[in-house]
N, C-alpha and C positions, 0 to 999 in steps of 0.2 A: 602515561597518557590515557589508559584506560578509564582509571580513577578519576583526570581531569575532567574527560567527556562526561562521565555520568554526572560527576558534581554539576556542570556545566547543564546539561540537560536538566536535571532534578531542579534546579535556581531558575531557569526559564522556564518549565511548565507553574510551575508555583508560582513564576511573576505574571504567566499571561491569563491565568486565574483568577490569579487576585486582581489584575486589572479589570475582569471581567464584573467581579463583584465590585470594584471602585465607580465604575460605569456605568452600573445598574442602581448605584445609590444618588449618583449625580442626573441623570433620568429623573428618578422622582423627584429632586430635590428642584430640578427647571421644571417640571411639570406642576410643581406646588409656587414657587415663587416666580418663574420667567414664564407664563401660560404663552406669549406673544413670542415677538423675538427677544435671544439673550442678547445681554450687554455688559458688558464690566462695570458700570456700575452695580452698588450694593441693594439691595432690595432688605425691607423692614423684617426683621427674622425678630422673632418671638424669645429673651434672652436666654434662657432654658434650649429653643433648638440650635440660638449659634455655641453654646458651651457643649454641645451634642456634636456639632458639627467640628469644633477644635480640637477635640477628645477624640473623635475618629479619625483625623489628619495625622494626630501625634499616634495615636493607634497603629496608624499606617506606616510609617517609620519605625516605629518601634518592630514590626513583623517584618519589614525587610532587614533591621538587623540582626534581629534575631536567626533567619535565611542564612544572614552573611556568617552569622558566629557558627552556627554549625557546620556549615558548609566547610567552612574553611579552616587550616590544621594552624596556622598561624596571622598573626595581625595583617602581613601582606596578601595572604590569600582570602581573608574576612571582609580586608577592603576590596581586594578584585571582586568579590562575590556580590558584596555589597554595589558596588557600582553598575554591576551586572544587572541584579536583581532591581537594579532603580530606573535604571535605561530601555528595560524590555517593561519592565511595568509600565511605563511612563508613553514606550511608542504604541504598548497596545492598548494603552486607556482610551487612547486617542482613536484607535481601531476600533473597537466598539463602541463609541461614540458614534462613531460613523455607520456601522452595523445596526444601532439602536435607533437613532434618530435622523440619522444622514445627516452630521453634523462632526467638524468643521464642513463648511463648504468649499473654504481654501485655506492652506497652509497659515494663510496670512491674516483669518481672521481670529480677535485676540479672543484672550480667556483668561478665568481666575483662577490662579496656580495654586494659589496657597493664602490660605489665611496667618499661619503662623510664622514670629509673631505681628506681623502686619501684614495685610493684603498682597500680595503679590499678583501682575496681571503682565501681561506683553502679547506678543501673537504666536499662533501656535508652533509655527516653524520653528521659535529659537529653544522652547524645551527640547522638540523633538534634534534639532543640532546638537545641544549638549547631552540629548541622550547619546545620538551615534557615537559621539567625543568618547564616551563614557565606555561604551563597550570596545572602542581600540584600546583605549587603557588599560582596562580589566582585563583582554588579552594578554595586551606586551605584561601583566603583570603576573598574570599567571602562566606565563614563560619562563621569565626568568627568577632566579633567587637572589637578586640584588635586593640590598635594602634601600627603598627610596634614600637617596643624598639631600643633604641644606637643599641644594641648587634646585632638585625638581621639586622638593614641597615649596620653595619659595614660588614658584612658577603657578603651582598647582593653587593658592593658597591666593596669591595677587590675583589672580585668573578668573578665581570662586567670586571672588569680594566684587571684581568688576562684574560679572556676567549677573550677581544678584542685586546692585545698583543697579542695575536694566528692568528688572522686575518688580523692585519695590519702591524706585522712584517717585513715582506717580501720588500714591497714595501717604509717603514718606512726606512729602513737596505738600499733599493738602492738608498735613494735620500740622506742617510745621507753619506755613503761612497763613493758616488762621488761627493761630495761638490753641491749638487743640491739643498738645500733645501731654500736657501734663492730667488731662481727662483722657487718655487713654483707655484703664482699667473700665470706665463705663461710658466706652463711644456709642453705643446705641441707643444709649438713655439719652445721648445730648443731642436738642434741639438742630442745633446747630452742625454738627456734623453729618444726621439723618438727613437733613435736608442739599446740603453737600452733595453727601455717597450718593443719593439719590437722581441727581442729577450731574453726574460726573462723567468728565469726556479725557481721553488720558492723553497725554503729550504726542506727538511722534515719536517713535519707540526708538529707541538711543542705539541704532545698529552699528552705530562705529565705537562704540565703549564694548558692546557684545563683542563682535569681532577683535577687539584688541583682547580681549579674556582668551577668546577661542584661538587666540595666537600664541599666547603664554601655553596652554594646553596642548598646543600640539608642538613647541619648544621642547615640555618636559618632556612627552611621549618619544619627540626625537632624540633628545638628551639621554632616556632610560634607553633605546633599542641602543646609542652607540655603549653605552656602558655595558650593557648585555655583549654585545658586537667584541669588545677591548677586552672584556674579561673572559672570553670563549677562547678568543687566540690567547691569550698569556697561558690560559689551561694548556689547550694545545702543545702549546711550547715546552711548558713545564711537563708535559707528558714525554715528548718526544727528547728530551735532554736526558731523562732517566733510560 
């Protein structure tokens, strides 16, 4: 347990760090393209700073895995770590956001999550859900030594796919219905999509396809503590027979 807590501590001060430094880049980066107020719509970037700006998203994943691979002695604990390290990064990017600029104002107003590899946006509340999601998981998983079964990666896996159809929807739906998608590779060069992103307003956010993910999610997480649960007492038993 001793080992757990320190790894556990060592994974959250590193992630609410780094979110410190995520925070501090996203600051300038509204201060140079959103001077007024932000909006999910895309603002004209310079091709050179959005290939800067992709590179340090993929950046960013890459250093919480790398977190998770040390941290952790085998794959289940690398994922625990990992999930750990994304959920507390993720709730205090949002914290100093609000430290920095007193921003979100509410749970509820949206943000761009992710460029790779297509824009992702929704409101803030449902990152910060599937962060909490994420640190009960990472828990129950560094609990027990079960290896995830079919059953909870299916859960885990339908779950992922729905909750990221909620985030990249929006801008999935505007390159597909203006014939943009095969101009992918160079959307900022095109006319036509610049003037789009630029003036783009995003659906009402698909809270009942989220919710049905965050239900699959917390199936598996029930699913793992009964397995944890079922195979504590057979121990048990298997003890006390000898």
């Amino acid at each position: 347990m001793k080992n757990t807590l320190r790894t556990v501590g060592t994974v959250s001060v590193f992630s609410v760090a780094m979110a410190a430094l995520e925070g501090a880049v996203v600051v300038y980066l509204r201060a140079l393209y959103y001077p007024g107020a932000f909006t999910v719509s895309l603002k004209i970037m310079d091709s050179k700073i959005l290939l800067v700006e992709i590179v340090r998203e993929a950046a960013t994943i890459i250093m919480l895995l790398a977190i998770a691979y040390l941290a952790g002695r085998n794959f289940r604990e690398r994922l625990a770590c990992f999930l750990l390290s994304f959920a507390i990064w993720d709730i205090f990017y949002y914290g100093w956001l609000k430290v920095f600029i007193d921003w979100p104002a509410t749970f509820f107003d949206w943000d761009i999550l992710f460029l790779i590899p297509i824009t992702w946006i929704g409101p803030v509340a449902a990152p910060i859900i599937c962060s909490l999601t994420m640190i009960v998981l990472a828990a129950m998983l560094l609990k027990s030594e079960l290896p995830l079964s079919k059953t909870i990666w299916t859960y885990l896996v339908i779950g992922t796919v729905l909750v990221l159809f909620t985030f990249t929807r929006d801008y999935a739906l505007l390159l597909a219905d203006n014939g943009l998608l095969a101009e992918y590779p160079k959307l900022m060069q095109n006319e036509d999509f610049v003037r789009l992103a630029t003036n783009f307003i995003p659906l009402p956010y698909a809270w009942n396809i989220f919710w049905a993910g965050e239900l699959l999610f917390l199936i598996a997480i029930v699913h793992l503590g009964i397995s944890k649960h079922i195979n504590t007492k057979e121990f048990t038993v298997t003890q006390n027979n000898f």
